[in-house]
N, C-alpha and C positions, 0 to 999 in steps of 0.2 A: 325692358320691353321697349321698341320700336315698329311701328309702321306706320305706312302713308294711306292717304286718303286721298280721293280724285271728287274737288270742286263740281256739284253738276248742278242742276235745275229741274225741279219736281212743278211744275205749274208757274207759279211767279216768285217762289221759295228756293234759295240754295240748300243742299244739301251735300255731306261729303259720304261720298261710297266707299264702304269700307272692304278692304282684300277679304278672300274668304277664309272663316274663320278657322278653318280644317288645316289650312296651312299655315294660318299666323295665330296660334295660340298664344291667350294672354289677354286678347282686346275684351276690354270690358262691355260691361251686358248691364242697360238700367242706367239712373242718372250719377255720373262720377264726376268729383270736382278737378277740374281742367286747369292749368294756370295759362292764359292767352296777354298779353302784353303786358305782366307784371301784376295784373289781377285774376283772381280767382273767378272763376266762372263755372257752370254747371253743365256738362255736357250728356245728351239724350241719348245714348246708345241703344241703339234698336239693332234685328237680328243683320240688317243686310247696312244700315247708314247709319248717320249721325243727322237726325233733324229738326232739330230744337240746341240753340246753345242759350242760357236762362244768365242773365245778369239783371238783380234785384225782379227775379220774376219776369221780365221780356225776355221775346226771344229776338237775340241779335245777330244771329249766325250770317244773315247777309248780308248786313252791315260790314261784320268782321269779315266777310271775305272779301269786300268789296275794300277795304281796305290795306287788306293784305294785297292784292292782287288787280285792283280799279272796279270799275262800274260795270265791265263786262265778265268778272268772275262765274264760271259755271254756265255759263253760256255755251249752246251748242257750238263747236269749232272748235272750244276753246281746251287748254289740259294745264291748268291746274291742281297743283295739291297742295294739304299739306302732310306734315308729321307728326305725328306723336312719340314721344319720349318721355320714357321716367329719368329723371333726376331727382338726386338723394328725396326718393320716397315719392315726389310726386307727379304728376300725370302732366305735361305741357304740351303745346298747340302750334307751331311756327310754320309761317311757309315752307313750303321744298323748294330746293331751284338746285338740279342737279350738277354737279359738278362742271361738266360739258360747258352750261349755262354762265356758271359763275364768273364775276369779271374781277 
């Protein structure tokens, strides 16, 4: 399983909007444990986003994007994302920076 997710902003909250589900079968539904920079963390899948990511009970989702990507992650203007991938069994979380991008 893989797919991306696009960085946005719900009020003062990031959130990643997820592709629709019709055509990326597989994206989880409900709280599933995430691995994001070598820890485990819990992510909130809901039916259109991800809005809640839970380490020791906070949510830190904008933190973590903000340092994935700075202080302006998810901000209007902006295109951001990330990925999701399974590796051997479990569910990870890593920037995207498409090919084109990469240096």
């Amino acid at each position: 399983m893989q797919f991306r997710a696009k960085a946005m902003h719900s009020g003062k909250k990031a959130i990643l909007m997820l592709p629709d589900r019709k055509k990326t079968p597989g994206i989880p539904l409900g709280e599933t444990p995430v691995m994001v920079n070598g820890r485990e963390l819990i992510a909130r899948f809901a039916k259109i986003a991800v809005n809640v990511l839970l380490d020791e009970g906070a949510n830190v989702l904008t933190p973590t994007l903000q340092g994935m990507f700075g202080p302006d992650a998810g901000m209007p203007g902006t295109r951001y994302f990330v990925e999701f991938l399974e590796i051997d069994g479990r569910l990870h979380m890593r920037p995207y920076v498409p090919e084109s991008d990469a240096s």
